[in-house]
C-alpha positions in Angstrom: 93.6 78.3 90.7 90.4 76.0 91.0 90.6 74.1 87.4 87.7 71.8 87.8 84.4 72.8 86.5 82.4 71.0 88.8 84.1 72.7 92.0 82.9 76.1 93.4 85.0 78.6 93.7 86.5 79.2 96.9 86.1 82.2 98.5 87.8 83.9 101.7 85.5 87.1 103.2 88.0 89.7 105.1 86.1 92.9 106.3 85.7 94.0 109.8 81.5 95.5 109.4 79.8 92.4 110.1 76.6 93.6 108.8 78.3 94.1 105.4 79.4 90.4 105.7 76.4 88.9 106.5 75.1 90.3 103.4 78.0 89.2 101.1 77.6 86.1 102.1 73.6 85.0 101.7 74.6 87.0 98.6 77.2 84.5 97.6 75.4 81.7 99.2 73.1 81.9 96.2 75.2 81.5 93.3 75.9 77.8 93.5 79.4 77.7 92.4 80.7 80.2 94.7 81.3 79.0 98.4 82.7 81.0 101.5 85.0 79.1 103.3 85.9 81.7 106.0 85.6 84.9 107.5 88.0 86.9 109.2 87.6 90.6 110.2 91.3 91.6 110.0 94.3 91.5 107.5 96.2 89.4 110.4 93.4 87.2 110.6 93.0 86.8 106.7 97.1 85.7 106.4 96.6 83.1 109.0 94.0 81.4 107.6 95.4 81.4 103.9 98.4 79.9 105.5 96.4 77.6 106.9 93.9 77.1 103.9 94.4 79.4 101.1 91.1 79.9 98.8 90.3 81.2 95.3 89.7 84.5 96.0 90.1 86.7 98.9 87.8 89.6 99.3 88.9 91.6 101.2 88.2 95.7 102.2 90.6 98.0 102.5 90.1 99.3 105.8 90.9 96.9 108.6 92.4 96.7 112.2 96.3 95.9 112.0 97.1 95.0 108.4 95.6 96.9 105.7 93.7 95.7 102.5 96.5 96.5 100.5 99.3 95.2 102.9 97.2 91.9 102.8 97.3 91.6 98.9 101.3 92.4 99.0 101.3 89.3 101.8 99.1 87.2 99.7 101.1 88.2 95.9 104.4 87.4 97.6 103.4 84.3 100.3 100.4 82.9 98.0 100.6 84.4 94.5 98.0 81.2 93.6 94.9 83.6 95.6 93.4 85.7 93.7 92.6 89.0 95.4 89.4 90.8 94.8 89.2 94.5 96.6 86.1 95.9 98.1 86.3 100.1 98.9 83.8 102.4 99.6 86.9 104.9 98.5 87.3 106.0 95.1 90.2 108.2 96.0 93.2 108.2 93.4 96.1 107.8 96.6 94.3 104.4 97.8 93.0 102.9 93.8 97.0 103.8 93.0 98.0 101.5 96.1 95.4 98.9 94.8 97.0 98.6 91.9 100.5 98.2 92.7 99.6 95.8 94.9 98.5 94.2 92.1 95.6 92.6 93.3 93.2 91.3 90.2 90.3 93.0 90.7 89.0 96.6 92.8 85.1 97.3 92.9 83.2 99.8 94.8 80.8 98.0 98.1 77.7 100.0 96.4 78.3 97.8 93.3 74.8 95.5 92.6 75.1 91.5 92.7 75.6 91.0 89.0 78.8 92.8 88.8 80.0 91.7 91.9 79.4 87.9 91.2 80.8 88.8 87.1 83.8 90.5 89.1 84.3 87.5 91.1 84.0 84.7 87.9 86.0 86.9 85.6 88.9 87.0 87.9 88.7 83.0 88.6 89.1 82.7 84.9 92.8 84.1 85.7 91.2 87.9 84.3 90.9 90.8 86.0 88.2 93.2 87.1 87.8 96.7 87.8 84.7 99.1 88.3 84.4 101.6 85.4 85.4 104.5 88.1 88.7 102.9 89.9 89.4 101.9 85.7 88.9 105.6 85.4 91.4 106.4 87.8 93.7 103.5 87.4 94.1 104.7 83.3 94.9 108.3 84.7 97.8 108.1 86.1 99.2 105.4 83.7 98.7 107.4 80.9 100.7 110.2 82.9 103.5 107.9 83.3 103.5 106.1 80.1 106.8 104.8 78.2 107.9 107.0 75.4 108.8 103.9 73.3 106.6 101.5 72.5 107.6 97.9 73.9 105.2 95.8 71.9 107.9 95.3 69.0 108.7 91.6 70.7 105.3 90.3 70.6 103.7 88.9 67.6 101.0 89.7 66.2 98.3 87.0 67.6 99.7 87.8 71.1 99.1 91.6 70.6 95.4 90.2 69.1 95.3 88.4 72.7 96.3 91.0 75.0 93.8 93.5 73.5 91.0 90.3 74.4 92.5 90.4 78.0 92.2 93.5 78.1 88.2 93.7 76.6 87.8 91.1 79.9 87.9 88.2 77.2 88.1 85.0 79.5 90.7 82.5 77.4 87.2 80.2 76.7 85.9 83.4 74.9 89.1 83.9 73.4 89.8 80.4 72.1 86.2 80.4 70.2 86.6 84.1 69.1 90.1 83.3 67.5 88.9 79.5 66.5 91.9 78.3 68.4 91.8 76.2 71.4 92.0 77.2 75.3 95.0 75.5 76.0 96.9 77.5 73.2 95.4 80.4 73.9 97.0 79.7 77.9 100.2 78.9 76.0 100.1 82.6 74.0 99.2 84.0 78.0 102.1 82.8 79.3 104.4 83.8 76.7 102.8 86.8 77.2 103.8 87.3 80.1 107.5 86.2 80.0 108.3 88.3 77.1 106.3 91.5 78.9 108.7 90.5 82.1 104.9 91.4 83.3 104.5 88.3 86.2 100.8 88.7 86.7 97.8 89.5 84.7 97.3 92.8 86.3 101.1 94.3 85.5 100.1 92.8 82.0 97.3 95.3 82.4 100.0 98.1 83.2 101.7 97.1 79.9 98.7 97.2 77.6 97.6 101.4 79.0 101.4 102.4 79.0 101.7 100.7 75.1 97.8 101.5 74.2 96.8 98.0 73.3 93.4 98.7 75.3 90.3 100.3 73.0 89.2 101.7 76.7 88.7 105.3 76.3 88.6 107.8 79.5 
């Protein structure tokens, strides 16, 4: 993921309504560190050119011809696990925000969202956090809950990483972390990626899964 400060994030546009392109982008084209590299109006299309050039962030609907939004975030977590994935849907239907999140893409927002939670969406998740519209969270938290563990899986972290996770969870970014905690950034990535090993978790969104199943998130349906 883009480290530098000084470099825009990269940004990859798949959706096959052109109209709804050429809005998202003079959209993006005015936040100076954002930058579309591309445009593609399929999921094919979209895994050739990250093959080719892989960005940031894909966005990228859910509806497309040939690959789907959420076969194309499977293709990216297992061929480019690097892109971040941020999913546009008109839907907020439980069958497709349950397929957006095990495909495990970082972030799922509604297209009717306005331009400042759309370009927050889009800056939390480059700051390796994730982002979901209050409704798909809504949704998302349903059907965990339903399927939570019975026994609680938190007993091998300590307790600053539990302190962490409950940040990550809040949409802390680790910069926000580091200050809140008075620690620095890099440790606060070091606690992240123990984190992650010890939750056998791989990616911040089955992190995610782990906080709802264990209740380490203050989010309340």
């Amino acid at each position: 993921m883009n480290t530098d400060e000084n470099k825009p994030i990269r940004i990859l546009i798949a959706d096959d309504h052109q109209m709804f392109v050429d809005g998202l982008k003079a959209l993006l084209k005015r936040e100076k560190d954002l930058l579309v590299i591309g445009e593609v109006s399929s999921g094919d299309q979209a895994a050739e050119f990250i093959s080719h050039n892989p960005p940031d962030l894909l966005i990228t609907d859910i509806s497309m011809p040939g690959m789907s939004g959420v076969e194309l975030t499977c293709w990216v977590k297992q061929h480019h696990p690097e892109v971040k994935v941020l999913v546009l849907t008109m839907y907020n239907d439980r069958e497709i925000v349950n397929e957006i999140l095990m495909s495990e893409a970082e972030g799922c927002i509604l297209k009717n969202t306005g331009k400042q939670e759309l370009t927050n969406a889009i800056k939390r998740i480059a700051d390796n956090s994730t982002y979901y519209s209050t409704e798909v969270l809504n949704i998302m938290m349903t059907r965990l809950k339903k399927h939570k563990t019975i026994e609680k899986n938190t007993s091998l972290l300590t307790p600053r990483e539990i302190e962490i996770v409950k940040l990550i969870m809040e949409e802390y970014s680790s910069e926000e972390i580091a200050e809140k905690l008075f620690i620095s950034k890099r440790t606060v990535d070091t606690h992240r990626k123990n984190i992650i090993q010890k939750t056998n978790t791989r990616t911040i969104v089955g992190l995610l899964k782990f906080a709802i199943e264990n209740n380490l998130t203050e989010y309340n349906l």
